[in-house]
C-alpha positions in Angstrom: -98.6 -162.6 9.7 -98.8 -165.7 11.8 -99.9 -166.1 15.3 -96.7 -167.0 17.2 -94.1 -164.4 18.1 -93.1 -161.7 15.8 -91.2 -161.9 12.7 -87.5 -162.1 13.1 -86.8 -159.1 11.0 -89.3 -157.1 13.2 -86.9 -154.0 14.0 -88.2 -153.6 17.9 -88.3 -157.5 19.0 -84.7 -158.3 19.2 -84.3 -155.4 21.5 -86.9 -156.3 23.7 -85.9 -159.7 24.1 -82.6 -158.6 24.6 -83.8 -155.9 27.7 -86.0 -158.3 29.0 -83.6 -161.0 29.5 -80.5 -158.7 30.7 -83.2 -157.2 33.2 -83.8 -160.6 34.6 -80.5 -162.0 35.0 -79.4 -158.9 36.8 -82.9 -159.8 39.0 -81.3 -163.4 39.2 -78.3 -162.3 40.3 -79.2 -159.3 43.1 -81.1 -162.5 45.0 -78.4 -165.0 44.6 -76.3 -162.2 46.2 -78.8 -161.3 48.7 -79.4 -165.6 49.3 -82.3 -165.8 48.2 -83.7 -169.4 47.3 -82.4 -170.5 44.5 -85.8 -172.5 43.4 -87.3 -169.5 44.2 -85.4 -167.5 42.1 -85.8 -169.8 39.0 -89.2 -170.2 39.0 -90.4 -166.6 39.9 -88.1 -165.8 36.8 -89.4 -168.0 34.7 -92.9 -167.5 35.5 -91.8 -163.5 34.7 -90.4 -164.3 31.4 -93.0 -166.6 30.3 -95.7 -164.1 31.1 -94.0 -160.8 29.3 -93.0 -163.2 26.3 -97.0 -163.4 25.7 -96.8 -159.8 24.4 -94.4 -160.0 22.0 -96.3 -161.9 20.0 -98.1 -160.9 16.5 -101.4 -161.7 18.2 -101.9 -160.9 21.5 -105.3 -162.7 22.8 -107.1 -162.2 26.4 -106.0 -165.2 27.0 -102.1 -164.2 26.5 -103.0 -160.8 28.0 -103.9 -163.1 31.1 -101.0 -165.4 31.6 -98.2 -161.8 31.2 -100.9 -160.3 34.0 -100.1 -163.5 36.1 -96.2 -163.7 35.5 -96.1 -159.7 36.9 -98.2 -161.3 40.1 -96.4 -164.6 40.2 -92.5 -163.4 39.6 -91.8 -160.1 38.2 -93.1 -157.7 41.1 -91.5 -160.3 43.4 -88.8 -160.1 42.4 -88.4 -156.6 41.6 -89.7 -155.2 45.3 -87.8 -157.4 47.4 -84.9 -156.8 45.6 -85.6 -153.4 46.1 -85.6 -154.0 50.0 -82.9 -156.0 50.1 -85.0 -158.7 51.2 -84.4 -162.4 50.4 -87.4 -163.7 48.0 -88.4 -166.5 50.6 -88.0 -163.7 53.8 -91.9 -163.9 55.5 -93.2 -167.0 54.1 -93.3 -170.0 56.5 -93.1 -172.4 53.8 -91.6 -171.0 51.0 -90.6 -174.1 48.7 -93.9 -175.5 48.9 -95.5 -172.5 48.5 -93.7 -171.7 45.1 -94.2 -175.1 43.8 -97.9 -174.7 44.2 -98.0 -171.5 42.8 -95.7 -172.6 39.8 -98.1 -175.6 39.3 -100.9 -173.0 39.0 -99.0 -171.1 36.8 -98.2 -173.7 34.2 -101.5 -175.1 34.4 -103.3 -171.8 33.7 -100.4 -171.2 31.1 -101.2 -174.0 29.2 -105.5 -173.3 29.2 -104.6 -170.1 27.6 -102.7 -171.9 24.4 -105.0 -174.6 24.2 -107.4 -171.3 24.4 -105.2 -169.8 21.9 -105.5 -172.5 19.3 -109.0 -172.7 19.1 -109.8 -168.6 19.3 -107.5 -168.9 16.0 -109.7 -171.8 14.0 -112.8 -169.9 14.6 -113.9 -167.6 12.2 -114.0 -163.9 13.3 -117.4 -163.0 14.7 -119.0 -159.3 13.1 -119.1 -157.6 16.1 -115.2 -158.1 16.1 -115.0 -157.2 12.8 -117.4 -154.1 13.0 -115.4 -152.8 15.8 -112.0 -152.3 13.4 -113.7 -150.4 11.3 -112.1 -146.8 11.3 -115.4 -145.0 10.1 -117.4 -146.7 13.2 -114.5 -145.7 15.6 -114.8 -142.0 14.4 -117.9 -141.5 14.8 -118.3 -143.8 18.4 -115.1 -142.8 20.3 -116.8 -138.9 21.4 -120.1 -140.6 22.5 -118.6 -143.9 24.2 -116.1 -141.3 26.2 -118.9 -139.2 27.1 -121.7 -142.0 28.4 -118.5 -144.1 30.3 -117.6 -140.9 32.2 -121.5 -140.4 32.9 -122.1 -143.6 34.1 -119.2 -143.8 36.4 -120.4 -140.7 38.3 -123.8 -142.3 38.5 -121.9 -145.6 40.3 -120.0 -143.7 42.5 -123.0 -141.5 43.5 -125.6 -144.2 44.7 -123.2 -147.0 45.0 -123.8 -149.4 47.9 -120.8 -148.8 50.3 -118.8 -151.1 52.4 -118.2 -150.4 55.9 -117.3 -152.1 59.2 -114.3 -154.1 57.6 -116.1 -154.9 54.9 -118.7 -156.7 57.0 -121.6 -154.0 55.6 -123.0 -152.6 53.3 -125.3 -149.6 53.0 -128.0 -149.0 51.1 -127.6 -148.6 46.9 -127.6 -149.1 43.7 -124.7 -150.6 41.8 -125.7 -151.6 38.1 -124.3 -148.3 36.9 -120.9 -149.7 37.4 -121.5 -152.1 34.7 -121.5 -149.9 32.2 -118.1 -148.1 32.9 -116.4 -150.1 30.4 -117.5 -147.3 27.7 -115.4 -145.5 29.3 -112.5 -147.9 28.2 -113.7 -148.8 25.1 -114.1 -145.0 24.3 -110.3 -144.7 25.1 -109.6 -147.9 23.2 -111.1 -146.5 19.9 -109.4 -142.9 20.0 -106.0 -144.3 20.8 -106.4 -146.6 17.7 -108.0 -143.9 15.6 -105.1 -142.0 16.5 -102.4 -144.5 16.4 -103.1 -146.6 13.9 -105.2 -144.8 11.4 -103.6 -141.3 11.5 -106.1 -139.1 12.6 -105.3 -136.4 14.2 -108.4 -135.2 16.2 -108.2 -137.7 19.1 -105.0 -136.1 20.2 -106.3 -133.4 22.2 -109.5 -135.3 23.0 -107.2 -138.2 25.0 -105.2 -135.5 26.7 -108.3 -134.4 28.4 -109.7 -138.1 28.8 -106.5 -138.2 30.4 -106.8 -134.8 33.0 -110.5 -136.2 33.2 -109.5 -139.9 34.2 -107.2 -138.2 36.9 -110.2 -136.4 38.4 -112.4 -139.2 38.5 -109.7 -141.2 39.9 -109.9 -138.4 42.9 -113.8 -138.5 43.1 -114.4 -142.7 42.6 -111.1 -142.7 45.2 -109.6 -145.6 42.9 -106.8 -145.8 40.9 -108.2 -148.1 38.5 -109.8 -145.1 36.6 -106.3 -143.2 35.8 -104.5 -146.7 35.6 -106.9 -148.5 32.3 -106.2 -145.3 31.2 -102.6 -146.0 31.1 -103.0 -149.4 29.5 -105.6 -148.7 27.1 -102.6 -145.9 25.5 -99.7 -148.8 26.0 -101.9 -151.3 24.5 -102.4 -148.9 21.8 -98.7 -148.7 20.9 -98.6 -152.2 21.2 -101.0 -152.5 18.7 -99.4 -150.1 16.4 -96.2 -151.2 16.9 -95.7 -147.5 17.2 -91.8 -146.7 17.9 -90.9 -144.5 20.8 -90.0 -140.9 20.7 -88.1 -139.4 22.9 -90.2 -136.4 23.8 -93.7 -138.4 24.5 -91.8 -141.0 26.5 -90.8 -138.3 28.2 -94.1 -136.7 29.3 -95.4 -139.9 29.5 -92.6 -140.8 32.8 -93.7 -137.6 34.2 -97.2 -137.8 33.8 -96.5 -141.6 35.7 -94.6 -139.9 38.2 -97.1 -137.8 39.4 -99.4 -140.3 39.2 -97.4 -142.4 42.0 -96.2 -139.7 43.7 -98.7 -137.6 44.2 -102.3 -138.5 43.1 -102.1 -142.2 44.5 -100.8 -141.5 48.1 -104.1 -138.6 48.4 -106.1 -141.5 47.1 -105.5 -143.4 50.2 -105.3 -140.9 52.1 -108.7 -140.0 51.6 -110.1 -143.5 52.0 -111.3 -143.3 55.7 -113.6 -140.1 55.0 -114.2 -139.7 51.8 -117.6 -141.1 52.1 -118.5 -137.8 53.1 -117.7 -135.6 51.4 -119.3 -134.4 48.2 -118.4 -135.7 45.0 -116.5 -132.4 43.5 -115.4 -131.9 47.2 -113.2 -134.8 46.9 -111.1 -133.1 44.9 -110.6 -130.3 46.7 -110.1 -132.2 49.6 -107.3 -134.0 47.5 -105.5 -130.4 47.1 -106.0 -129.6 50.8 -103.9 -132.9 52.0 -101.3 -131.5 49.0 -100.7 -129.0 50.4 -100.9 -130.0 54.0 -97.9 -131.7 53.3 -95.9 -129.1 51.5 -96.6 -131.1 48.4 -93.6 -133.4 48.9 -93.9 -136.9 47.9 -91.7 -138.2 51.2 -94.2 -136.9 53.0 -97.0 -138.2 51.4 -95.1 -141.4 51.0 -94.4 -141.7 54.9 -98.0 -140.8 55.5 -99.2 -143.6 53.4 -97.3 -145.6 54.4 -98.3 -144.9 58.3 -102.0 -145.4 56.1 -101.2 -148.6 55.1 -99.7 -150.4 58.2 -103.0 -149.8 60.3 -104.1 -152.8 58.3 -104.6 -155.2 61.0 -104.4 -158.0 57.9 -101.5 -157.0 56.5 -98.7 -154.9 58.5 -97.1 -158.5 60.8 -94.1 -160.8 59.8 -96.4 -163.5 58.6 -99.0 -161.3 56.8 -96.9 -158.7 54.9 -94.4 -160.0 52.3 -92.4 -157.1 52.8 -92.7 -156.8 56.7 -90.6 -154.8 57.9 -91.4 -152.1 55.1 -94.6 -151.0 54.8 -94.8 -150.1 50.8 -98.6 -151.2 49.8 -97.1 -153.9 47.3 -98.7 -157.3 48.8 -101.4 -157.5 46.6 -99.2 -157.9 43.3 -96.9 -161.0 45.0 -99.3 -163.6 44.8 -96.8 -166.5 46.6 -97.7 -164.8 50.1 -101.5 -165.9 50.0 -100.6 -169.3 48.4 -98.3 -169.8 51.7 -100.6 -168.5 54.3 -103.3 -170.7 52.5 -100.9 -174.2 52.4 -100.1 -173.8 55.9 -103.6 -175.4 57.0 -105.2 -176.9 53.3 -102.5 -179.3 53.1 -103.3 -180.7 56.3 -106.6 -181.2 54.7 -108.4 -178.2 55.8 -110.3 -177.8 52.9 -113.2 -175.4 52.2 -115.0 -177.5 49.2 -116.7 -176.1 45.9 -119.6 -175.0 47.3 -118.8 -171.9 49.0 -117.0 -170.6 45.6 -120.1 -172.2 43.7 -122.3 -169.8 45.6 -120.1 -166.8 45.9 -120.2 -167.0 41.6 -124.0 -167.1 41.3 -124.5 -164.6 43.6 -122.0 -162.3 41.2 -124.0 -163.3 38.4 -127.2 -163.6 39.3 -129.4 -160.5 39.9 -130.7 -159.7 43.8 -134.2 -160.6 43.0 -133.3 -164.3 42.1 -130.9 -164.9 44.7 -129.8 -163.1 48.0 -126.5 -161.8 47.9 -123.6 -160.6 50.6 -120.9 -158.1 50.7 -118.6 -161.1 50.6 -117.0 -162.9 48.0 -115.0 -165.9 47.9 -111.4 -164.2 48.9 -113.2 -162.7 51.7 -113.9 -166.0 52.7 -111.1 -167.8 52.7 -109.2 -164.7 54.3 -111.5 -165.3 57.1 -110.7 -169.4 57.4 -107.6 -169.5 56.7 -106.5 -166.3 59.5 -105.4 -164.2 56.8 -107.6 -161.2 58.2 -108.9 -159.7 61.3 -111.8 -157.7 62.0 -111.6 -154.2 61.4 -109.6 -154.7 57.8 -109.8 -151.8 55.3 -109.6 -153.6 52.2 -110.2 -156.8 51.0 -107.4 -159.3 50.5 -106.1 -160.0 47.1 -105.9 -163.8 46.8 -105.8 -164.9 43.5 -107.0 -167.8 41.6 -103.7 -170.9 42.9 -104.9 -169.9 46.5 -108.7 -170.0 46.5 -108.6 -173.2 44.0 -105.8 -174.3 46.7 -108.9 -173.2 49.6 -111.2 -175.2 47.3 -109.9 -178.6 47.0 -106.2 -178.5 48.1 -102.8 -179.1 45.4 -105.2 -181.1 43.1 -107.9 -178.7 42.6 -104.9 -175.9 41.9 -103.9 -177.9 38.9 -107.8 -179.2 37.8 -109.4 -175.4 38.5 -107.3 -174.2 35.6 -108.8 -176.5 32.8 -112.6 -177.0 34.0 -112.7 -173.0 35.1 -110.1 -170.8 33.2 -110.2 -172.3 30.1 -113.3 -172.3 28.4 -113.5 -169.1 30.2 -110.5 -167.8 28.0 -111.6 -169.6 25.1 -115.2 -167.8 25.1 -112.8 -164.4 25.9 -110.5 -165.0 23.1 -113.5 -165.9 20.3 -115.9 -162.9 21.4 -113.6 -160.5 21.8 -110.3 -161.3 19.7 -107.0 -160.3 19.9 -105.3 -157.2 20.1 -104.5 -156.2 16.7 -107.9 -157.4 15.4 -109.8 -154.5 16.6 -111.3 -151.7 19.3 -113.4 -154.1 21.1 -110.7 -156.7 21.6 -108.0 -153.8 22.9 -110.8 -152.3 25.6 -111.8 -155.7 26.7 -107.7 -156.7 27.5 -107.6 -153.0 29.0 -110.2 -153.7 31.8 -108.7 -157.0 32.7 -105.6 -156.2 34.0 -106.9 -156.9 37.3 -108.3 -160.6 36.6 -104.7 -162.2 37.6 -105.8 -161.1 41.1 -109.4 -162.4 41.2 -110.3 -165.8 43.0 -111.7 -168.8 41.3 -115.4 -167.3 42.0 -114.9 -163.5 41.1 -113.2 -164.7 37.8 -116.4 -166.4 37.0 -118.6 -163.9 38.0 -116.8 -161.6 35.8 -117.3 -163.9 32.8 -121.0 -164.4 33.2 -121.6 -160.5 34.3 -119.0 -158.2 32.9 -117.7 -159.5 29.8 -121.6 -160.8 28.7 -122.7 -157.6 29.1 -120.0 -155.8 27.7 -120.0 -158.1 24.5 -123.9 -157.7 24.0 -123.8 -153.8 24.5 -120.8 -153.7 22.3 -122.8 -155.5 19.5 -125.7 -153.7 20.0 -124.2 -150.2 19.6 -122.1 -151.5 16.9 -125.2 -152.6 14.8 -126.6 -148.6 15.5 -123.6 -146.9 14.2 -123.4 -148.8 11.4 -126.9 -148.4 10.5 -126.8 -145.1 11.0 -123.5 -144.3 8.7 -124.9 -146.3 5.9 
């Protein structure tokens, strides 16, 4: 097959273009009701539609993988929870039409990096290490060994990991290079779901549903709910991959397993944060079954508890800090349009921060300690703190995303410039080294683990370039050059 979108005569496309465009017109037409903006409604829907239409193609690159992360952040959750709250889409912003313009302009630009990205990734020939990782005998024999060192090495980062404090102001003492090797972890889960997806087996079955109860406790113990949540991508990337069809069953213990997920396991997650520091690491999951069944073990509860949690976040829980103010669901950081409007309201009167700040915050995210002195802040953090989107005393740091700090950084020209001189050879090196979806294990782990990257600032995307993905592509080929040895 081609690149482009699937075949016509793919039995599962139709459908999903069909739900996904009845879906957003019913979006469309709750905010007209409600009157919300009609620009604002256009764009964040077709920002939404761009993004999801990236995975329903036959090749689904980092690149793409990117631009559908950024449609959820730029339109999709928008729409979706304020609809939900009856909200009108431009309720809370102070400058609402500029502020989606700007964001729309990001959009497009970083859109269009990731085809230009797109069409080289597919001239270049394969590199081995891409190739390697597809090959079923390698993924038998890695997947039990990757699952086993990722899990190790996450307890090791959550045991001597420095720790923020004070608003995110300090840090104590520790070391945190294990955390660079967690991606095993993924890439473990990556390999089984393909060995069982896509080449038959039938021994990773039982191995993922305990990866599964095991990402769910370290989840609990790491108190993060990125653990549990690759977990949940790496399996849907999977399908995706095998263009697997639903069954009815599965997808049914698949919704409940979610459900308890939301409902119960992420609201003790935050409701742990404040003093989970100390308690032991096997404690912490204990202490997750004590504030269970403190509450009786029902969800309102827990719900109204977090969300008492979340609006002590002197950031966050005021008319112009909270897209959702009144409500207080934890949904800000996926609605990208409210830090692009709190950052317009002084940068285009010229209040500019510069490159150098960001230029900084990315060596010191690259670099190791011994070659350059680093701080607990990174470029998000600083911007939060010019532009009066936090306060002291904050519990978490602000999810700005990569329109706002380039916004920060040089103001409406540097939104549309940042996309071409930073994101796209950074997809381009993403889409050659790793490859697409389909092409093999190392590909699917690396789009796993960068769900997050649509929220990451100009600074902490590069810093993830030059750190985590380096490092995950070298160890990749490294252990992919053992295995192979060793099964010849």
């Amino acid at each position: 097959m081609t690149g482009g979108t699937l075949p016509a005569a793919h039995p599962r496309l139709a459908a999903a273009i069909w739900l996904t465009g009845a879906s957003h017109l019913c979006l469309a037409a709750g905010h007209l009701a409600l009157g919300s903006d009609r620009f604002l409604t256009a764009s964040m829907g077709a920002m939404s539609l761009w993004g999801i239409s990236r995975l329903m193609r036959d090749e689904i690159w980092p690149g793409d993988y990117y631009v559908f992360a950024l449609g959820i952040y730029s339109g999709t959750a928008a729409l979706a929870v304020k609809l939900a709250y009856a909200q009108p889409l431009q309720s809370n912003l102070q400058q609402p039409g500029m502020a989606c313009a700007i964001l729309l302009g990001g959009f497009v630009a970083a859109a269009g990096a990731a085809e230009i990205a797109r069409f080289v990734a597919r001239h270049v020939v394969r590199p081995a290490t891409v190739r390697a990782w597809a090959d079923p005998g390698l993924l038998a024999r890695a997947y039990p060994w990757l699952l086993a060192a990722g899990a190790a090495f996450l307890l090791l980062h959550v045991a001597v990991r420095p720790r923020m404090v004070a608003g995110v102001l300090h840090q104590t003492d520790g070391f945190g290079g294990f955390g660079g090797f967690t991606f095993l972890l993924t890439l473990g889960i990556a390999a089984a779901s393909r060995r069982l997806l896509i080449d038959g087996a039938r021994g990773p079955f039982r191995v993922l549903i305990l990866a599964g109860i095991a990402m769910v406790t370290l989840s609990l113990v790491a108190n993060t709910k990125r653990e549990v949540f690759e977990f949940g991508v790496c399996l849907l990337l999977g399908l995706l991959a095998a263009r697997a069809r639903l069954r009815i069953l599965p997808s049914l213990v698949a919704i409940g397993a979610a459900a308890v997920i939301a409902l119960y396991v992420s609201p003790v997650i935050h409701l742990m944060r404040n003093d989970f520091l100390e308690i032991g690491l096997m404690d912490r999951v204990l202490e997750g079954w004590t504030i269970l069944k403190a509450h009786g073990f029902d969800p309102a509860a827990l719900a109204e508890e977090e969300a008492r949690f979340f609006a002590g976040f002197s950031y966050a829980y005021r008319e112009a800090g909270s897209y959702v103010f009144p409500e207080r669901g934890a949904f800000d950081r996926f609605m990208l349009i409210l830090p692009v409007d709190q950052v317009a309201r002084m940068a285009l009167e010229g209040e500019v921060m510069g490159v150098r700040p960001f230029a900084r915050e990315a060596l010191e995210g690259i670099l190791p300690s011994i070659l350059i002195d680093k701080s607990v802040m990174v470029g998000s953090d600083r911007v939060a703190w010019a532009y009066g989107i936090r306060e002291y005393g904050s519990s978490a740091r602000p999810v700005l995303g990569f329109t706002a700090t380039a916004l920060a950084m040089g103001g409406p020209v540097a939104v549309i410039a940042a996309p071409i001189l930073v994101l796209l050879p950074i997809l381009i090196a993403f889409n050659i080294a790793f490859g697409h979806l389909r092409a093999s294990a190392l590909g699917h782990g690396f789009i796993a683990i960068t769900w997050y990257l649509a929220e990451q600032g100009v600074d902490s995307l590069i810093s993830f370039a030059g750190r985590n993905a380096v490092l995950m592509w070298v160890v990749s080929a490294l252990l992919a050059t053992w295995w192979r040895e060793r099964g010849a």
